[in-house]
C-alpha positions as CSV (number, residue, x, y, z in Angstrom):
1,X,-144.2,4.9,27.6
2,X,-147.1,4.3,25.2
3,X,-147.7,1.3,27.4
4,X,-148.1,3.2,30.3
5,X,-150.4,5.2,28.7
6,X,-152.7,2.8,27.2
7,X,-153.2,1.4,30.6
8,X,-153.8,4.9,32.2
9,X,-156.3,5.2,29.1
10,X,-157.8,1.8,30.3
11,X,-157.9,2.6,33.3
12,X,-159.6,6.0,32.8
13,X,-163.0,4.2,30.5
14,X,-163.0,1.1,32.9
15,X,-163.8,4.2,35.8
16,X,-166.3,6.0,33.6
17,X,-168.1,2.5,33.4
18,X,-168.2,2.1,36.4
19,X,-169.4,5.9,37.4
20,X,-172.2,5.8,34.6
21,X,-173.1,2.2,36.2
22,X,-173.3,3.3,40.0
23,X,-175.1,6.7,38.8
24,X,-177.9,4.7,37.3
25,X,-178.4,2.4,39.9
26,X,-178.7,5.6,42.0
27,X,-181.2,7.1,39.7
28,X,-183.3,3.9,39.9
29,X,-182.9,4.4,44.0
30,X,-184.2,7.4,43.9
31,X,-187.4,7.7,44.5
32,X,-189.9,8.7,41.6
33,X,-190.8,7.0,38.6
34,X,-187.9,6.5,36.0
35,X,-188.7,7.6,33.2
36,X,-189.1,11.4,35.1
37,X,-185.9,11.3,36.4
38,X,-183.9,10.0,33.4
39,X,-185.5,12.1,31.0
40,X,-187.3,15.1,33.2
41,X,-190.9,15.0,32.1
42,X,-192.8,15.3,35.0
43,X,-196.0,14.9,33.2
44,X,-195.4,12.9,29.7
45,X,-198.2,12.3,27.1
46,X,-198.5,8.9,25.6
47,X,-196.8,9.6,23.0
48,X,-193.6,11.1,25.1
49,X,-193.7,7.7,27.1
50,X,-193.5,5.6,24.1
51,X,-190.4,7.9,22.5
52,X,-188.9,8.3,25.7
53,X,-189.4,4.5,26.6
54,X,-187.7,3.9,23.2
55,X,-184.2,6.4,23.3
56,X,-184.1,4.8,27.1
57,X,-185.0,1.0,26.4
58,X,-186.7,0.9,29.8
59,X,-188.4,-2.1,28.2
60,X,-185.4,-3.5,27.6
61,X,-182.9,-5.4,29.7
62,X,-180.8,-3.3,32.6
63,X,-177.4,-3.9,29.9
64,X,-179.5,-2.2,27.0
65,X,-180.4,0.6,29.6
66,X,-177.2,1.2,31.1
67,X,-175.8,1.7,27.4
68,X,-179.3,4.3,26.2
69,X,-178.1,5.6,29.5
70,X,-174.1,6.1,28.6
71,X,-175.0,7.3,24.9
72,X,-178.0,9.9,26.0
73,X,-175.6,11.5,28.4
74,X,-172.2,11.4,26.4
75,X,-174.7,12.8,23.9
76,X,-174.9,15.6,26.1
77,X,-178.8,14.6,26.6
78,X,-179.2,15.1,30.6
79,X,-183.2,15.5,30.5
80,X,-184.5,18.3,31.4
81,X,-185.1,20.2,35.1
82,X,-187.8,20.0,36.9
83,X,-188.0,22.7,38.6
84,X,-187.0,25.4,35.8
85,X,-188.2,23.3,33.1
86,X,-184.6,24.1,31.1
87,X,-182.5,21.4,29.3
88,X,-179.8,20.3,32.2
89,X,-177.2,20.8,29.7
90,X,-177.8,24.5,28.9
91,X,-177.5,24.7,33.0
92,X,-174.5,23.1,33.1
93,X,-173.3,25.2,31.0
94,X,-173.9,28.4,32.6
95,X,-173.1,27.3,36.1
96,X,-169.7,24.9,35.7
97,X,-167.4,28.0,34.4
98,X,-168.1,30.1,37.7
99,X,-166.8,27.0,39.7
100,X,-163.9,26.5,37.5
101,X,-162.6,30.3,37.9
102,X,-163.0,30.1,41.2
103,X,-161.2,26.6,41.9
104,X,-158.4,28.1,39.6
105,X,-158.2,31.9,41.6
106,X,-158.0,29.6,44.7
107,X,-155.3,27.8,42.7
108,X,-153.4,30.4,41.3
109,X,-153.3,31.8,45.2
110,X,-152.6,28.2,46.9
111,X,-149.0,28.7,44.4
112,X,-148.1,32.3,44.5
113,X,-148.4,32.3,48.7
114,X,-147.5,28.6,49.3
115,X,-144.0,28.3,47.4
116,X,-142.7,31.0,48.9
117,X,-143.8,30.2,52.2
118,X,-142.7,26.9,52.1
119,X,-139.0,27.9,50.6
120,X,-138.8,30.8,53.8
121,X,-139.4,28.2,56.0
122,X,-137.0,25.7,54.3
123,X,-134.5,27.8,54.8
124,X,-134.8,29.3,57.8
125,X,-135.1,25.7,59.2
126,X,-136.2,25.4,63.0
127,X,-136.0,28.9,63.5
128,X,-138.3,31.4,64.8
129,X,-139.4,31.9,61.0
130,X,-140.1,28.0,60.8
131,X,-141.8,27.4,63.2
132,X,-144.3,30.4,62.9
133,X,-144.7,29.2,59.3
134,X,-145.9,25.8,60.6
135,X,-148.0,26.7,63.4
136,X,-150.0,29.1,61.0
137,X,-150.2,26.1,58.5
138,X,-151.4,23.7,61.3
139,X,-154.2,26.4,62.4
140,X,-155.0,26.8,58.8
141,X,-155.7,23.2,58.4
142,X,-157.4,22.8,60.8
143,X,-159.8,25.2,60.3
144,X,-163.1,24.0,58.8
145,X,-163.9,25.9,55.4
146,X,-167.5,26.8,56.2
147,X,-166.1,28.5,59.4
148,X,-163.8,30.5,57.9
149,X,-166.3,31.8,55.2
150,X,-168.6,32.4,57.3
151,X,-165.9,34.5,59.7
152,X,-164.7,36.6,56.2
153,X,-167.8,37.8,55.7
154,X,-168.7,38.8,59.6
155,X,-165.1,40.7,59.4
156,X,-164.2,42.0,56.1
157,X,-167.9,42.2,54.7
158,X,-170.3,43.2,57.5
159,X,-167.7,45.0,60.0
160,X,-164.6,46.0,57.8
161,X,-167.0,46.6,54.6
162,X,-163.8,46.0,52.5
163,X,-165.2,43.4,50.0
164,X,-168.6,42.3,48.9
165,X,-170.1,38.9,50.1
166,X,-172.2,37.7,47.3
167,X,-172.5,36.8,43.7
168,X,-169.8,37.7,41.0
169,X,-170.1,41.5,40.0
170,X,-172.5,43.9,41.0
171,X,-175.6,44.4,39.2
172,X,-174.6,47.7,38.2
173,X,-172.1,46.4,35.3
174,X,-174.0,45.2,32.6
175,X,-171.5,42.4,30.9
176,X,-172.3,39.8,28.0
177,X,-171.4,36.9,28.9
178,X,-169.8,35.3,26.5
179,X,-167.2,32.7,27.7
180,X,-169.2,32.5,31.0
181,X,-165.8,33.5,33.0
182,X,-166.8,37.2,34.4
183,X,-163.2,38.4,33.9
184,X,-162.8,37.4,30.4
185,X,-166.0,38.3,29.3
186,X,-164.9,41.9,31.0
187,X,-162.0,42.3,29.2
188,X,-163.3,40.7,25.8
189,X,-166.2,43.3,26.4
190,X,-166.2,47.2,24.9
191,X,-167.7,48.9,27.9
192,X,-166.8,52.3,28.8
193,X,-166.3,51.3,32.9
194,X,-164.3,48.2,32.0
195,X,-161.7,49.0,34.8
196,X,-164.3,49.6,37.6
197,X,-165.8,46.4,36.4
198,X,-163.0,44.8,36.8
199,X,-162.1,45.3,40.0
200,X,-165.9,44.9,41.3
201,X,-164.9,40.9,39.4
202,X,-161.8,40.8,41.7
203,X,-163.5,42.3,44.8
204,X,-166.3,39.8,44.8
205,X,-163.3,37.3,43.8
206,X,-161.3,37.6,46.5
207,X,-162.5,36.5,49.8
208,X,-164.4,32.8,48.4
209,X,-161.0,32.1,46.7
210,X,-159.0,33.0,49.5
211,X,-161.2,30.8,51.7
212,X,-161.4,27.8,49.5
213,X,-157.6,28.4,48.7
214,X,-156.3,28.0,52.6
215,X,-156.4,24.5,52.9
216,X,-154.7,23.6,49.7
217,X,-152.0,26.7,50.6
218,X,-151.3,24.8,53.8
219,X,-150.4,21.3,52.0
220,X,-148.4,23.2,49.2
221,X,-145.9,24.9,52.3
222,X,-145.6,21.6,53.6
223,X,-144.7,19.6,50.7
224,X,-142.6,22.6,49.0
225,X,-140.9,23.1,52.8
226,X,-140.0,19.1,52.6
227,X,-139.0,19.2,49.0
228,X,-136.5,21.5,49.6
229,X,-135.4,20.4,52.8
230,X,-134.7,17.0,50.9
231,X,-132.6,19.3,47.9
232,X,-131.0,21.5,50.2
233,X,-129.2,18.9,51.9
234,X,-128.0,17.0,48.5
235,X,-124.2,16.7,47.5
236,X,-124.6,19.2,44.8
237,X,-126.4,21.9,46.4
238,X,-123.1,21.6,49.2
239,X,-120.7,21.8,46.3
240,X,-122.3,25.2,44.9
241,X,-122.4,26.3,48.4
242,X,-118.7,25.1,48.6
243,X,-117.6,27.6,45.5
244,X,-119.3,29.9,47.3
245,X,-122.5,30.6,45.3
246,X,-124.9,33.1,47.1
247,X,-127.7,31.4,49.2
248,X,-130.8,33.2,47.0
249,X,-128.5,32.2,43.8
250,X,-128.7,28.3,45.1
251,X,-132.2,28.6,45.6
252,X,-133.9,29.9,43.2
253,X,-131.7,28.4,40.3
254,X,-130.6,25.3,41.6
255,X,-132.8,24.0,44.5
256,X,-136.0,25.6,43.7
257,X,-136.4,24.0,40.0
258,X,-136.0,20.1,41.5
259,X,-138.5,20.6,44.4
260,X,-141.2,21.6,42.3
261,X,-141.9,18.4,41.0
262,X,-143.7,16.7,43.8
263,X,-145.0,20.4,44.2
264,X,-147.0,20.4,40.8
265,X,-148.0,16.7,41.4
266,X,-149.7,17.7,44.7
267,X,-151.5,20.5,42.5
268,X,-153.5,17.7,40.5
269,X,-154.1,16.0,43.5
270,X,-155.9,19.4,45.0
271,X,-157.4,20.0,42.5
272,X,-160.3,17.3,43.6
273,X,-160.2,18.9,47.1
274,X,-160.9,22.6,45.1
275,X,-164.3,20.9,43.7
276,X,-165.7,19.3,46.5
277,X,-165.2,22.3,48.8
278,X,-165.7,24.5,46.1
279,X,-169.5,23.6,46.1
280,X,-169.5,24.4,50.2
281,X,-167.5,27.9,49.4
282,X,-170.6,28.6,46.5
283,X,-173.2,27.9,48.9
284,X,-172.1,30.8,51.9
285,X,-171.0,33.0,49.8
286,X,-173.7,32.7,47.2
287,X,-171.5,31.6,44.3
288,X,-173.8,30.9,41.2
289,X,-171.5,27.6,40.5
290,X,-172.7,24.1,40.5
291,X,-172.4,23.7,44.2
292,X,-174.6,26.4,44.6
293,X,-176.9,24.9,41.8
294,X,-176.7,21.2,42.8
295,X,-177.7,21.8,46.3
296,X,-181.0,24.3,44.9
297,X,-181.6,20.8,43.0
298,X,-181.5,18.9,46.3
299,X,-183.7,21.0,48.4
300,X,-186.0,21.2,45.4
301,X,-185.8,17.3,44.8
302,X,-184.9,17.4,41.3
303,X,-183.7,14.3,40.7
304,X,-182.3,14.7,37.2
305,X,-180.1,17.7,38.0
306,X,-178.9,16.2,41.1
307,X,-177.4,13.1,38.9
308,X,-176.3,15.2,35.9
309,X,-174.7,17.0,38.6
310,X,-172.8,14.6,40.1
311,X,-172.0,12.8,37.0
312,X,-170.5,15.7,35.2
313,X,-168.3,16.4,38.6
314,X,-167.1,13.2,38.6
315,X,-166.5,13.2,35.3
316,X,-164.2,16.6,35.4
317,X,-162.3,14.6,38.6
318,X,-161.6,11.7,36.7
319,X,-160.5,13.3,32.7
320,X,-158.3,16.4,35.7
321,X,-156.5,13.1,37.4
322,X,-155.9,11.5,33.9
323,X,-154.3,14.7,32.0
324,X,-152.2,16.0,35.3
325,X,-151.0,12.0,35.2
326,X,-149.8,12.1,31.7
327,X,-148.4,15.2,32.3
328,X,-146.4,14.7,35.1
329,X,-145.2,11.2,33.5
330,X,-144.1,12.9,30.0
331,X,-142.5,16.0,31.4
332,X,-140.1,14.1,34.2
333,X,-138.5,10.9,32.4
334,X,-137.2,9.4,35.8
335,X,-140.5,9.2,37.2
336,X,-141.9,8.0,33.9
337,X,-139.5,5.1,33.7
338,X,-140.2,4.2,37.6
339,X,-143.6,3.8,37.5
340,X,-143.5,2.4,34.4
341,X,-141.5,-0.4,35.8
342,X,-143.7,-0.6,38.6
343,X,-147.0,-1.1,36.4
């Protein structure tokens, strides 16, 4: 096992070379001079180009620059913006928890209505239940995210007027933000109208994560659905039916358990597909996340956030992919030993 992982480790810097490699020659394409887009100075005095020329070795050969490059940003040194003339970093930091409570809302609901969605339809197998399950999952995939935002907010927000369309909480709460997620910083906070607040939080909540979580709902019911399809027809789930063990008892304690493993290893999988149409969900319904905030950057042509951007994306993809691997690998020994063999 600690071979696998030192490869996975491997594996895992060998990628982040190569991502801090293609996002500097993609900072160099850009167009601009480079010392303004690495660092963010639109306008540097001589004595900013000589100390900015030194922590970059743009002087220097391209293997001296691509490591100033790795150690400013693993630094946490991103330049600065040129548009709000902030450090990147503190940016990052105020936009990346909105995206991450929203990708895990949308994950939270992909589980809680997928599972049990895919076990109905698992067990009512090619029956009227079944089928209507699968049709509705094959209309929901299909259907392309930026349509169905854009549909919830002409239904439930301009006709309906059930939920809000934009932003996080209404302006009227007055919150600290402390961890940067609007629910914990609601209930961490001592504000007399903490339960109002709170469900203005889950009002403005609940329509981008039920739209960014259709699509992944739709794979789990498939894969849950064929999971237990698989279980339900093994020799030991026909011996407990034998004995004459109830159907929800055989479920929930026998089959149930064993499907979810290829369940939760779709989940890290997802997880990629939350981020990427995360940014799309940010941008209709006004999400102040790093979607919406890396595509201000791209109509504004700031070149430094749109990298730092990217990069730190990428980044959270690639350490996501790594942990969920390890995970999975450590908690199921059969699947450890068989990919282990295999590598």
């Amino acid at each position: 096992m600690w071979l696998y992982i030192a490869r996975r480790f491997n594996l895992f810097f060998l990628t982040l070379g190569v991502l801090f490699a293609l996002v500097l020659m993609m900072n160099k394409a850009m167009p601009g001079d480079s010392l303004v887009k690495l660092s963010g100075v639109n306008t540097p005095s001589k004595e900013q180009v000589v100390e900015l020329t030194s922590r970059y070795q743009l002087d220097d050969s391209i293997i001296n620059q691509y490591i100033a490059f790795i150690n400013q940003r693993l630094s946490g040194d991103f330049g600065i913006s040129l548009s709000s003339k902030q450090p990147i970093i503190n940016e990052i930091i105020q936009h990346l928890p909105a995206t991450i409570e929203l990708c895990f809302y949308a994950m939270i609901l992909a589980l809680s209505i997928g599972i049990p969605l895919g076990v109905i339809a698992s067990f009512k197998y090619k029956k009227i239940t079944d089928h209507a399950i699968i049709t509705v999952t094959l209309v929901g995939y299909s259907i392309p995210i930026f349509c169905l935002g854009v549909i919830g907010i002409m239904l439930f927000g301009l006709e309906l007027q059930w939920l809000p369309v934009a932003g996080r909480i209404n302006l009227l709460y007055q919150v600290d933000m402390v961890t940067g997620f609007t629910i914990i910083d609601i209930l961490l906070s001592d504000i007399s109208y903490k339960s109002l607040a709170l469900r203005d939080a889950f009002a403005h909540l609940t329509m981008p994560a039920l739209t960014l979580a259709l699509f992944p709902i739709t794979v789990v019911i498939r894969i849950t659905r064929h999971a237990m399809l698989d279980e339900l027809n093994t020799n030991y789930i026909k011996a407990a039916e034998a004995r004459g063990i109830s159907p929800t008892n055989i479920i929930l304690h026998h089959a149930l358990p064993n499907a979810m493993h290829p369940v939760l290893a779709q989940v890290s999988l997802q997880l990629s597909t939350l981020l990427t149409s995360a940014m799309v969900t940010e941008v209709i319904f006004s999400w102040p996340g790093i979607g919406t905030w890396l595509m201000s950057a791209i109509y504004q042509r700031d070149y430094p956030v749109i990298t730092a951007g990217i990069l730190v994306c990428a980044i959270f993809l690639i350490v996501i992919s790594l942990v969920s691997d390890l995970l999975s690998i450590v908690s199921t020994p059969k699947r450890r030993s068989v990919r282990h063999g295999k590598n």
